[in-house]
N, CA, C and O atoms as a GROMACS GRO file, in nm:
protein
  304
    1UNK      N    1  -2.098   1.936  -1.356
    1UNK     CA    2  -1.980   1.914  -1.277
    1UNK      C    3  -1.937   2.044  -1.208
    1UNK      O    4  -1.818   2.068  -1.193
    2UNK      N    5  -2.045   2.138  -1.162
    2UNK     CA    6  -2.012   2.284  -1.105
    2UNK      C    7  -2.058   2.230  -0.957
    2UNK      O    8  -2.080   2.130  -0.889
    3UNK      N    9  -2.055   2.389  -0.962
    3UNK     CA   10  -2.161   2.419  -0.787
    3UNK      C   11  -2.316   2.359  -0.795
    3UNK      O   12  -2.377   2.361  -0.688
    4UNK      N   13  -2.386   2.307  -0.911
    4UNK     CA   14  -2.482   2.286  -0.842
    4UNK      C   15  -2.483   2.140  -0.902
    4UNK      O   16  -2.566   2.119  -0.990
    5UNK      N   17  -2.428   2.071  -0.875
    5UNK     CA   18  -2.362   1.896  -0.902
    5UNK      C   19  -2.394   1.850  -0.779
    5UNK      O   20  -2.323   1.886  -0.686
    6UNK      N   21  -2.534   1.741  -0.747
    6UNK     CA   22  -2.508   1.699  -0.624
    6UNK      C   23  -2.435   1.579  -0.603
    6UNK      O   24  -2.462   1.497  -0.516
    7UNK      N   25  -2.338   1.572  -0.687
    7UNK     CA   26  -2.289   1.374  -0.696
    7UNK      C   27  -2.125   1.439  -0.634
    7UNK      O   28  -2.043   1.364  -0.581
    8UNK      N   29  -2.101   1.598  -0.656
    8UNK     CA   30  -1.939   1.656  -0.618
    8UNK      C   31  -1.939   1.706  -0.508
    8UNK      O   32  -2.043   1.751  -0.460
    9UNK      N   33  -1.800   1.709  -0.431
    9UNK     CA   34  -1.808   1.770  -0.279
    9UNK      C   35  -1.836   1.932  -0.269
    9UNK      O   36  -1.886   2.005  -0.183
   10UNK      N   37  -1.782   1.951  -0.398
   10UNK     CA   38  -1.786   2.081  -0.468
   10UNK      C   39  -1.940   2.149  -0.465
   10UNK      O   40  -1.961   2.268  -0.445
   11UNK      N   41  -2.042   2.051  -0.487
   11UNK     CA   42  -2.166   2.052  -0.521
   11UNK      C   43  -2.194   2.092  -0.373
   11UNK      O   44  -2.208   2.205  -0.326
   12UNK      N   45  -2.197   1.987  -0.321
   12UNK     CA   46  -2.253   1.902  -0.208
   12UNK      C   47  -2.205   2.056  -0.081
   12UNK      O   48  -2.293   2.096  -0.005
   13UNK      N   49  -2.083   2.114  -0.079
   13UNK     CA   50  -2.091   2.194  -0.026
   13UNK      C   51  -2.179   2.340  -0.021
   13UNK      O   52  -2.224   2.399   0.078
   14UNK      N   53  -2.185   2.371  -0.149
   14UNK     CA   54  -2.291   2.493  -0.214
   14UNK      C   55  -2.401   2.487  -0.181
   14UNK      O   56  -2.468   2.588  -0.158
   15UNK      N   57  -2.449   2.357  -0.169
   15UNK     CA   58  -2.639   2.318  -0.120
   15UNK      C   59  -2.634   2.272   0.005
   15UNK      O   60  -2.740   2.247   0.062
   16UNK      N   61  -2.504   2.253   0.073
   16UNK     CA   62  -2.473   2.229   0.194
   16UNK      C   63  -2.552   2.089   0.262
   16UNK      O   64  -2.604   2.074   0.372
   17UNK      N   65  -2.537   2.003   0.155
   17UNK     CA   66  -2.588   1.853   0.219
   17UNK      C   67  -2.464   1.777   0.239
   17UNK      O   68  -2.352   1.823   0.218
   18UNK      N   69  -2.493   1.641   0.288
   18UNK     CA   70  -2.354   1.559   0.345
   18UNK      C   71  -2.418   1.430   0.247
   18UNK      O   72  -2.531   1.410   0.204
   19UNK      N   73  -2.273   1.344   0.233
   19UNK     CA   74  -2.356   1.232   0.119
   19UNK      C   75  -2.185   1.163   0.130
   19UNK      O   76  -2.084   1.221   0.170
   20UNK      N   77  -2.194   1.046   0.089
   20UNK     CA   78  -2.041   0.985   0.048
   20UNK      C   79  -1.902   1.036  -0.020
   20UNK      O   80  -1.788   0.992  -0.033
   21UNK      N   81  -1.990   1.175  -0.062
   21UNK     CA   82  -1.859   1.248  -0.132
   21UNK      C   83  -1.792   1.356  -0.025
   21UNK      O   84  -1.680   1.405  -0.031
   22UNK      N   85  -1.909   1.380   0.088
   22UNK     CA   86  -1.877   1.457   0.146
   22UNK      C   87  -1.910   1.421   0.255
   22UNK      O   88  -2.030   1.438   0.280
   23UNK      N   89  -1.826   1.360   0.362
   23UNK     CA   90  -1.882   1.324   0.541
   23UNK      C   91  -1.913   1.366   0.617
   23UNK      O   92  -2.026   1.393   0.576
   24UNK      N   93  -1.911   1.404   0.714
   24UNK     CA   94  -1.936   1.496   0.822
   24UNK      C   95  -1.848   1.452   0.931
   24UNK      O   96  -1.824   1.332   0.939
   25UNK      N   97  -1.803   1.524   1.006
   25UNK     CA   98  -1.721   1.497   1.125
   25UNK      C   99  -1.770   1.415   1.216
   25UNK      O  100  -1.877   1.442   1.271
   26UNK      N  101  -1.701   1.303   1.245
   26UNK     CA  102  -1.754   1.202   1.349
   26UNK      C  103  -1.710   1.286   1.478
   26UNK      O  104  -1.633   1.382   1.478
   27UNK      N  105  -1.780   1.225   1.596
   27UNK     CA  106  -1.824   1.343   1.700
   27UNK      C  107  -1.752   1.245   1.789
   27UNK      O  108  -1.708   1.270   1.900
   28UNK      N  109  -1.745   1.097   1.707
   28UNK     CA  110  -1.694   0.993   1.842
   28UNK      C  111  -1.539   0.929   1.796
   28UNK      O  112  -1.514   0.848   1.707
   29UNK      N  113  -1.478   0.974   1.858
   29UNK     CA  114  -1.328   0.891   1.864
   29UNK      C  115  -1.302   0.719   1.840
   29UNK      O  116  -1.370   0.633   1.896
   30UNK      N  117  -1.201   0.694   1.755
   30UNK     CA  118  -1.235   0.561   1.789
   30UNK      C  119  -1.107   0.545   1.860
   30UNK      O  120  -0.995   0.596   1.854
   31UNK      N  121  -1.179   0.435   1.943
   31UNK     CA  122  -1.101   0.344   2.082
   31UNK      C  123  -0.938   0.302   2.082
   31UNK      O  124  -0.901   0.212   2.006
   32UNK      N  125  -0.882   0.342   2.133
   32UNK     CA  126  -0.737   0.276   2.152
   32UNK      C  127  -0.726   0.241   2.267
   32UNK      O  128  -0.752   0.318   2.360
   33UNK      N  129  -0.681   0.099   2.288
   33UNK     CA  130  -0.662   0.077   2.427
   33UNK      C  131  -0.547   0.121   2.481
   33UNK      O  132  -0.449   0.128   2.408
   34UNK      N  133  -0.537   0.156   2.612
   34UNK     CA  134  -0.429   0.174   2.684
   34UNK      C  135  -0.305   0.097   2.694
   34UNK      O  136  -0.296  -0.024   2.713
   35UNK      N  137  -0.198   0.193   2.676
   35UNK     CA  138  -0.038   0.119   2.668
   35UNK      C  139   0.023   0.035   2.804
   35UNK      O  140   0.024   0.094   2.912
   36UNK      N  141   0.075  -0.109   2.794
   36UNK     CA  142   0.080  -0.120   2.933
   36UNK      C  143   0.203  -0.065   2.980
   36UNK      O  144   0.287  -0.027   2.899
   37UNK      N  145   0.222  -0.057   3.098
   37UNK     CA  146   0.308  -0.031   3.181
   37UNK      C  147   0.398  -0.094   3.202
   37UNK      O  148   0.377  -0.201   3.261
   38UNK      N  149   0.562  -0.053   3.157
   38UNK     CA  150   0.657  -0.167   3.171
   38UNK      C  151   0.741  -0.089   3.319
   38UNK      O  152   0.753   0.031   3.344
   39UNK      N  153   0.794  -0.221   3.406
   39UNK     CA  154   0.842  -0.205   3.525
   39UNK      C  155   0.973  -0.170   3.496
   39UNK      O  156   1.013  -0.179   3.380
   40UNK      N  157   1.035  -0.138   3.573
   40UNK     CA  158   1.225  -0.157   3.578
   40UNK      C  159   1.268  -0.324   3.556
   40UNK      O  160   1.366  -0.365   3.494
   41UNK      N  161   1.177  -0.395   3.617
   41UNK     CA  162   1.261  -0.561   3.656
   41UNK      C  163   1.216  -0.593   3.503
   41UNK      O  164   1.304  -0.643   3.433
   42UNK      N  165   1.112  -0.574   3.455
   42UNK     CA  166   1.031  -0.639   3.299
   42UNK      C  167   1.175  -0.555   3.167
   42UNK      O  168   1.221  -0.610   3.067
   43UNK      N  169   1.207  -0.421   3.220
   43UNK     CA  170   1.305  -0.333   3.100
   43UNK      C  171   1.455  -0.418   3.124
   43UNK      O  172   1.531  -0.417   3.027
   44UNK      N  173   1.509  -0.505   3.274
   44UNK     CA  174   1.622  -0.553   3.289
   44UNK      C  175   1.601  -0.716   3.229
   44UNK      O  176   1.688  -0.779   3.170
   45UNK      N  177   1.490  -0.753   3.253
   45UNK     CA  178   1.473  -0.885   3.190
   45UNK      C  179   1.536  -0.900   3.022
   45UNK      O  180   1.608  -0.974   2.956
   46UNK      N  181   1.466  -0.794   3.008
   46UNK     CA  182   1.456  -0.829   2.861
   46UNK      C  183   1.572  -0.790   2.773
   46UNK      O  184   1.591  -0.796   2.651
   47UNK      N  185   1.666  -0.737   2.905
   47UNK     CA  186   1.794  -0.639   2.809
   47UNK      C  187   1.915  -0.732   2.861
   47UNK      O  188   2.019  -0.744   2.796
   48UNK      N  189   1.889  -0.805   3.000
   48UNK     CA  190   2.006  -0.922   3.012
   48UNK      C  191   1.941  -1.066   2.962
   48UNK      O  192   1.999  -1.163   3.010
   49UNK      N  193   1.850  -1.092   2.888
   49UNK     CA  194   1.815  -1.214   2.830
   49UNK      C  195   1.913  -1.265   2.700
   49UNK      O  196   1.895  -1.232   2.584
   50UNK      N  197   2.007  -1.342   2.742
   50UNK     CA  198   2.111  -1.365   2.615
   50UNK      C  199   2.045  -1.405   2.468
   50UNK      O  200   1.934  -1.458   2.461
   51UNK      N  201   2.105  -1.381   2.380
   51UNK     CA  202   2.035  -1.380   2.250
   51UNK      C  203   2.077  -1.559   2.247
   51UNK      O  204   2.178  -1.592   2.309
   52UNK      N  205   2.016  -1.640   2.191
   52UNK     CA  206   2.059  -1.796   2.139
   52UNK      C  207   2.117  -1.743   2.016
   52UNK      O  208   2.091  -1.649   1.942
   53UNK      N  209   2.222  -1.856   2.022
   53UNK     CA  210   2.268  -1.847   1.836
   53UNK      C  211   2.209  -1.959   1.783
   53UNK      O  212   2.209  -2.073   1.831
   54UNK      N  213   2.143  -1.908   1.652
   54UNK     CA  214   2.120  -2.000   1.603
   54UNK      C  215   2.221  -2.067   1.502
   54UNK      O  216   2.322  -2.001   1.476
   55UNK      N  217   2.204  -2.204   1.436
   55UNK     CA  218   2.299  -2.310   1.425
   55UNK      C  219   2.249  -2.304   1.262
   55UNK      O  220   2.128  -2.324   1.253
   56UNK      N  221   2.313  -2.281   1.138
   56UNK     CA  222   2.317  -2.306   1.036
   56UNK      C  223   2.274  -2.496   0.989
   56UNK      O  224   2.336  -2.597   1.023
   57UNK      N  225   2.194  -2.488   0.934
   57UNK     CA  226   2.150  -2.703   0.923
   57UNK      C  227   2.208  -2.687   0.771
   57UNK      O  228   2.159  -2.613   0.686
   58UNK      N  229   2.320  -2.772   0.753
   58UNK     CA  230   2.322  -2.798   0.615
   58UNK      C  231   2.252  -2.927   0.547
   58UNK      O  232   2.247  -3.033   0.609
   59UNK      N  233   2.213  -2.918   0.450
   59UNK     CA  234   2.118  -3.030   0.412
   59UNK      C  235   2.247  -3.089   0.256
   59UNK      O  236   2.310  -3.024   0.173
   60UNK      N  237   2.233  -3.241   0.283
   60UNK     CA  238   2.301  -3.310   0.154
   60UNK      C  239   2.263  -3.245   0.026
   60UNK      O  240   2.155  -3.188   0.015
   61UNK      N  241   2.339  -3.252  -0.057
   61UNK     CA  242   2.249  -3.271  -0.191
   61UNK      C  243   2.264  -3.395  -0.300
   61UNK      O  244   2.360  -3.469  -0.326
   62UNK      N  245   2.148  -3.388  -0.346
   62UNK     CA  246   2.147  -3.484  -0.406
   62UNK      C  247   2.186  -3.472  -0.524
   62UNK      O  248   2.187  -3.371  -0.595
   63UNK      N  249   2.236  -3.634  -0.558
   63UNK     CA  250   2.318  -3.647  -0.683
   63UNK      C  251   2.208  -3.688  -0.818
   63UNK      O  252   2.100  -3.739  -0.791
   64UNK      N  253   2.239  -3.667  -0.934
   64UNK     CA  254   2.169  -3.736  -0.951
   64UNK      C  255   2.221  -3.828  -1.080
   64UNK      O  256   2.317  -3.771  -1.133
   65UNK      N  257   2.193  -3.929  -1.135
   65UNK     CA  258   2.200  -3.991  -1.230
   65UNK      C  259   2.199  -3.993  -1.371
   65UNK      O  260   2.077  -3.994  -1.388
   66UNK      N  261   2.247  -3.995  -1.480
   66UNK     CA  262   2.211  -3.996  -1.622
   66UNK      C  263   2.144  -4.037  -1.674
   66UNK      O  264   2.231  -4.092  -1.742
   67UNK      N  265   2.038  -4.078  -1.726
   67UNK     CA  266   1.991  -4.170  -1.833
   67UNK      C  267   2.082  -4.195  -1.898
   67UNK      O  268   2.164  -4.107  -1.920
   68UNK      N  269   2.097  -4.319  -1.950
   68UNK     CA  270   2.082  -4.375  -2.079
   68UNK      C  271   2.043  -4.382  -2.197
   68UNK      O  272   1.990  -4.492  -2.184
   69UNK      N  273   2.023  -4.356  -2.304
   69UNK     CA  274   1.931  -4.397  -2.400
   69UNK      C  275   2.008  -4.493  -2.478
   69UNK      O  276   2.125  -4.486  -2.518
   70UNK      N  277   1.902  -4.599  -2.495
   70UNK     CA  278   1.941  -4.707  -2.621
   70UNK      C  279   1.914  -4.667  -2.726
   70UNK      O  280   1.798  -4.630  -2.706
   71UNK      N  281   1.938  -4.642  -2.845
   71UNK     CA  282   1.914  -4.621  -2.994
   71UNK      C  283   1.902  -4.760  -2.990
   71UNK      O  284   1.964  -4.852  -2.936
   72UNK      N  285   1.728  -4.744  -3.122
   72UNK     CA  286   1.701  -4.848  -3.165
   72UNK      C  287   1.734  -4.900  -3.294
   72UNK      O  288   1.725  -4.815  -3.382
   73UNK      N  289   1.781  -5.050  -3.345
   73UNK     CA  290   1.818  -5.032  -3.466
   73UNK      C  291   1.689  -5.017  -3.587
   73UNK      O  292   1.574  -5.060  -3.576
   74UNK      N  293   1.751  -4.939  -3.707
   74UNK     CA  294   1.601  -4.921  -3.766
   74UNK      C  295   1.630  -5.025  -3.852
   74UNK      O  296   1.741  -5.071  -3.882
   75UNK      N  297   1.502  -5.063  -3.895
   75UNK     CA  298   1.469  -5.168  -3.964
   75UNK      C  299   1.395  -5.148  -4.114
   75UNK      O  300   1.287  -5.090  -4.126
   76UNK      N  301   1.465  -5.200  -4.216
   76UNK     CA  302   1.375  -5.150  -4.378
   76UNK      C  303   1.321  -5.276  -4.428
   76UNK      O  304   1.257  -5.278  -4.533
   0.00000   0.00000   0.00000
């Protein structure tokens, strides 16, 4: 588990190989696409668009019933 460990980055640097413990610099960027472009009329749209209210739904509830139980008479 020193400098000459090739499974540690530790290792892996000393003998100067590249492996899963230790990567190498990717050379290629990855892709982001471009941000779009918002207009003046698209920033006024969206800032005089009235909010809806929304409407609270109350729902019934239900009742519910007792059982009964009959006691049976016991019999000797």
């Amino acid at each position: 588990m020193g400098k000459g460990d090739r499974k540690t980055a530790k290792g892996k640097r000393t003998i100067g190989s590249y492996g899963n413990s230790r990567k190498r610099k990717s050379s290629v960027k990855a892709y982001t696409p471009p941000k779009k472009k918002v207009t003046k009329k698209a920033k006024e749209e969206e800032t005089a668009a009235p909010k809806k209210a929304t409407a609270k739904k109350t729902t019934a509830k239900k009742t519910t019933t007792k059982k009964t139980t009959t006691k049976k008479a016991e019999s000797k």
